[in-house]
C-alpha positions in Angstrom: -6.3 5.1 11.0 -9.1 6.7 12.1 -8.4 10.3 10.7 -8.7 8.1 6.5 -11.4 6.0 7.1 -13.0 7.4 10.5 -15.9 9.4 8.4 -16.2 6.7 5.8 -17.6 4.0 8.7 -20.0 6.5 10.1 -21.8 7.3 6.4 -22.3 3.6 6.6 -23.8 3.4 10.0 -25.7 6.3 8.6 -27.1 4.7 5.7 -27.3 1.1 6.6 -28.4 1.0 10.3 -25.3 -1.6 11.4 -23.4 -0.2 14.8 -19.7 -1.0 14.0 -17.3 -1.2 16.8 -14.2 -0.5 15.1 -10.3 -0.9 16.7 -7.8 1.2 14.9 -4.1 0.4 14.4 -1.0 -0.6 12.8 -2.2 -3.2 10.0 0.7 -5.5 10.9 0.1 -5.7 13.9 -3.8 -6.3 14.2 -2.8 -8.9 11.8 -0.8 -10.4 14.6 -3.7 -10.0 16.7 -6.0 -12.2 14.9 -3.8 -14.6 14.6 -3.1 -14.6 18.2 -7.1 -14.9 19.0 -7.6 -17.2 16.3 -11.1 -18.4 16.0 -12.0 -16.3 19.3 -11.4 -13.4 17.4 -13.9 -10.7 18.1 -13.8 -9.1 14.8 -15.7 -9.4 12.4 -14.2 -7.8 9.0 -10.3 -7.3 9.2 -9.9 -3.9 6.6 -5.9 -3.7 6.5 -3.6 -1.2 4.4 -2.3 -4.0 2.6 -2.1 -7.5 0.7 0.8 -9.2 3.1 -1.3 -8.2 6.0 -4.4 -9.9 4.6 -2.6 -12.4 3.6 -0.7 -13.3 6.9 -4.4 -13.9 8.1 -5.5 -15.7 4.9 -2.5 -18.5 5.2 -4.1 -19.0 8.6 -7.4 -20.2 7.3 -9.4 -17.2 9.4 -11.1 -15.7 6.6 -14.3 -16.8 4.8 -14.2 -17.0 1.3 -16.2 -14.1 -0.3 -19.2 -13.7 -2.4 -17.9 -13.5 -6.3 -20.7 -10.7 -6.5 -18.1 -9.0 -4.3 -15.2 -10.3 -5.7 -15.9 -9.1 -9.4 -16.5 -6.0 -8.5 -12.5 -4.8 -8.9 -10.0 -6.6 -11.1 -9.0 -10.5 -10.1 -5.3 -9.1 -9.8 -6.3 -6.9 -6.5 -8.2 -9.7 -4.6 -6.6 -12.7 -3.4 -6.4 -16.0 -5.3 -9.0 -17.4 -2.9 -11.5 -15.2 -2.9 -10.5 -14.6 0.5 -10.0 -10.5 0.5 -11.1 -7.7 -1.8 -8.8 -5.3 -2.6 -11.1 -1.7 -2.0 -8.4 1.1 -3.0 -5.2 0.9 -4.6 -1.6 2.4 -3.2 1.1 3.0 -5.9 4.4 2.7 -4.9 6.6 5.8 -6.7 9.3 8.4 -6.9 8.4 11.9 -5.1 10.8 14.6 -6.1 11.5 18.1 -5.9 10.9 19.8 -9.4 13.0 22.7 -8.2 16.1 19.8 -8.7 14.4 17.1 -10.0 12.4 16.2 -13.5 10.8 13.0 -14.8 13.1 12.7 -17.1 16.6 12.3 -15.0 14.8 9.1 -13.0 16.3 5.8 -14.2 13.7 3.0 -15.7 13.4 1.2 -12.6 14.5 1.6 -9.0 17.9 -0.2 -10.2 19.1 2.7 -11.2 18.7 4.9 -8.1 22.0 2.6 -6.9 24.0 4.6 -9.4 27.0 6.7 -7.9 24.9 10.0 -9.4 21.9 9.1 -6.8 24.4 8.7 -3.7 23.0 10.4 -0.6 19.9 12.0 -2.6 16.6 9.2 -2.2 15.2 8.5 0.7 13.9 5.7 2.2 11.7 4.0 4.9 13.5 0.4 5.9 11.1 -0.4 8.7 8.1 0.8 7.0 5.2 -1.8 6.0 5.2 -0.7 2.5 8.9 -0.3 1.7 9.2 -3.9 3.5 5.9 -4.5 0.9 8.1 -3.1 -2.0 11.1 -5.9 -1.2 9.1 -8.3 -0.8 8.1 -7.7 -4.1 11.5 -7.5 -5.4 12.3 -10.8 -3.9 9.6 -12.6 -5.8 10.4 -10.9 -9.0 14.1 -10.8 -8.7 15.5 -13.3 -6.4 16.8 -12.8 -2.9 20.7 -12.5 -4.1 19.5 -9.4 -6.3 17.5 -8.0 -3.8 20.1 -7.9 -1.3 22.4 -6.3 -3.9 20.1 -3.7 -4.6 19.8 -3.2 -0.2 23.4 -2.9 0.0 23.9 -0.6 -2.7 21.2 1.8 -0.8 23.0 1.7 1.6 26.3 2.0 0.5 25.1 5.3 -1.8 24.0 6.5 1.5 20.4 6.8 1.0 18.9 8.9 3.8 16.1 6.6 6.1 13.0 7.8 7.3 10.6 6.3 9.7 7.9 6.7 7.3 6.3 7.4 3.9 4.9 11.2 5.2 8.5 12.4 6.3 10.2 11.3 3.6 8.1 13.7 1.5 8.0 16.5 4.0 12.3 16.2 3.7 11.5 16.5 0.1 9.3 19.3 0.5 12.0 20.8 3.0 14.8 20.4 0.8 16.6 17.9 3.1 16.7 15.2 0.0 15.6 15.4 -3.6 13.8 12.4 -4.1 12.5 9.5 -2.4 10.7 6.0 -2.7 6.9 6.0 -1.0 3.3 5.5 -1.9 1.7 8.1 -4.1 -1.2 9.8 -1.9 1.3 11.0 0.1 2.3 13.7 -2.1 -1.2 14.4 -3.3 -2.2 15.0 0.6 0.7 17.3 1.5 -0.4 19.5 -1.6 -3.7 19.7 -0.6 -3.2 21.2 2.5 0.2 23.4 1.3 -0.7 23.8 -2.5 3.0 25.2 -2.9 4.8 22.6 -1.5 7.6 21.6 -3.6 6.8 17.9 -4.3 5.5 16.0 -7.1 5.1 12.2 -8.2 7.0 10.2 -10.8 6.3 6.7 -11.8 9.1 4.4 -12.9 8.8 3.7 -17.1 9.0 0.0 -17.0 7.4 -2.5 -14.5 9.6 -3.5 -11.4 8.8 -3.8 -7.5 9.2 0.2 -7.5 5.8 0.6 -9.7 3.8 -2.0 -6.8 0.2 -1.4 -6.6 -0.8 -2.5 -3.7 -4.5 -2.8 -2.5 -5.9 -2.0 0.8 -8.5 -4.8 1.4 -11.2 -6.2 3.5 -12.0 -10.1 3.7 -14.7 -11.7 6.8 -13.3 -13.6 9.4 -14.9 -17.5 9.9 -15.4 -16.5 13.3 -17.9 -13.2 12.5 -21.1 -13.4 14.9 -22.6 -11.0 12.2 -21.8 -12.6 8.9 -24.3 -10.6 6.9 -23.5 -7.3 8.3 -19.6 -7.9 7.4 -20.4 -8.6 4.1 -23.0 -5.4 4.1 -19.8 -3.6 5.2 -17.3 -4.8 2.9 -20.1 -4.6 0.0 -20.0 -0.4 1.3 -16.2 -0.1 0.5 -16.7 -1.4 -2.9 -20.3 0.9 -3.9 -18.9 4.2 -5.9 -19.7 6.8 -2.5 -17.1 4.6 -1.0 -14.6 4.5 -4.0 -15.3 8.4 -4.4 -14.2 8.4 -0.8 -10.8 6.8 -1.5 -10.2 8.9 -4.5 -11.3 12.3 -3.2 -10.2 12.1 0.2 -7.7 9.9 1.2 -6.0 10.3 -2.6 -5.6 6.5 -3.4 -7.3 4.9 -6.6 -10.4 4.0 -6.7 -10.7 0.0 -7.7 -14.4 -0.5 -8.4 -15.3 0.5 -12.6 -16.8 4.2 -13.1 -15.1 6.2 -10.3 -11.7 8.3 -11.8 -9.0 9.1 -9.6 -8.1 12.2 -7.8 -6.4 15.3 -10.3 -4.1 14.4 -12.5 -3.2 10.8 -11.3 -2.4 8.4 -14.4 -5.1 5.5 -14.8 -3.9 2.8 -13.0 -3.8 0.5 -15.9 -1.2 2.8 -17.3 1.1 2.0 -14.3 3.4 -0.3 -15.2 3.0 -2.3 -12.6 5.1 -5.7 -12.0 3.2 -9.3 -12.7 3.0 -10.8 -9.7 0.3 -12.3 -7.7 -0.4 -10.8 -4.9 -1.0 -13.3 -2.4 2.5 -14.4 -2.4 3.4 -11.2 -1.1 2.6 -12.7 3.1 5.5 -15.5 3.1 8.3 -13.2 1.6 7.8 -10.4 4.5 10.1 -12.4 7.1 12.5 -12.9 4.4 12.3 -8.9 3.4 13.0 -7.9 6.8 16.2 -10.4 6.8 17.3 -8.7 4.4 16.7 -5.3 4.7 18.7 -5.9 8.3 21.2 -7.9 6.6 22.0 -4.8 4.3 22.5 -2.4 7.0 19.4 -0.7 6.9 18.3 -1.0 10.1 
């Protein structure tokens, strides 16, 4: 959106001289875009708020493969297998609660447990969100489609509150309407900074399942680009440390380039116990995510 990365484009017009005509929206469904214009695509760079997005385009074969002087700059698990996208800041999938009612300490090890009887009608969700549809995709390649579905239907059955989005789920935290809830970590972080006593904070699950995802938002450089060497001058911005101070100090998400620390009190990311999967198998399991999440009831 234009409100996180709005500022971000102009300092590089600023600094590098390149005019960027940017179109903002839904990372989904520019993705559906491009593939729709195919080689005719105007754009140049596609910069998307996550890896099934980039990779819905990658498994099209629209993206030039990247520069390695790009590609080393973050670790090889948040870029593509290709070398086809860069992964430029990271998004944590986690637990926000309400200390008032919740601590660390009463969370189960992984989102498994939030199916128990003791969690009915107290975490909330976000079925038709991109990165709780993200988060089961996940779960599918780590834990089968049968256990995924299991783990959908128990939601639902325990009566798990739904929210259109990651931000309302945490304002209904913050409002007392439910206790905790399963987003993406900035979230929190930007609802404190503008309401310091807001009655939310972030957990992370203690051992490594679809519920501790990092995902990456990423860049990669269409085939088609009429300005190759700009696009690469652009994605090469994202990754320089005023860029990845940016991410960390503005729009709260982890910085992925070496020598920029994230935002307060965040954990290092390499403490995140995050699952091991590769990333770019994330794009073919979204259809079957969305199956299921509709199978189960939740939408």
């Amino acid at each position: 959106s234009e409100e996180l990365v709005g500022q971000l484009i102009e300092r590089f017009e600023e600094e590098s001289g390149i005019q960027v005509s940017v179109r903002y929206g839904d990372s989904a469904e520019l993705a559906a875009t491009i593939l729709e214009e195919g080689d005719r695509s105007p754009a140049s760079v596609f910069l998307a708020q996550d890896p099934a997005s980039l990779g819905s385009v990658a498994l099209a074969g629209l993206f030039s493969p990247l520069e390695t002087t790009l590609l080393d700059r973050v670790p090889d698990e948040f870029s593509d297998r290709d070398g086809l996208w860069v992964g430029v800041s990271g998004r944590a999938r986690n637990v926000v609660y309400d200390p008032s009612m919740i601590t660390p300490g009463d969370l189960p090890p992984t989102e498994e447990g939030l199916t128990d009887e003791q969690w009915a009608g107290r975490v909330g969700i976000a079925p038709t969100n991109g990165s709780f549809l993200s988060f089961v995709a996940a779960k599918i390649l780590i834990d089968g489609e049968a256990t995924t579905l299991s783990w959908l239907e128990a939601m639902e059955a325990n009566q798990s509150p739904t929210f259109p989005k990651n931000s309302t789920i945490v304002s209904a935290v913050a409002d007392g309407q439910v206790e905790t809830g399963l987003v993406n970590h900035y979230y929190a972080l930007r609802l404190l900074a503008e309401d310091p006593a807001a009655s939310v904070a972030n957990a992370f699950f203690a051992e490594a399942c679809a519920g501790a995802l990092v995902m990456p938002a990423g860049a990669g450089i269409l085939a088609s680009a009429d300005a190759p060497t700009a696009a690469e001058a652009f994605v090469a911005y994202l990754l320089s440390i005023e860029a990845q101070e940016y991410f960390a100090q503005e729009t709260f998400e982890y910085p992925l380039a070496p020598g920029v620390a994230p935002s307060g009190d965040l954990p290092p990311i390499d403490s995140i116990p995050t699952p091991a999967i590769n990333l770019s198998d994330l794009a073919p399991m979204l259809d079957v995510a969305t199956d299921l999440v509709a199978e189960a009831g939740l939408l």
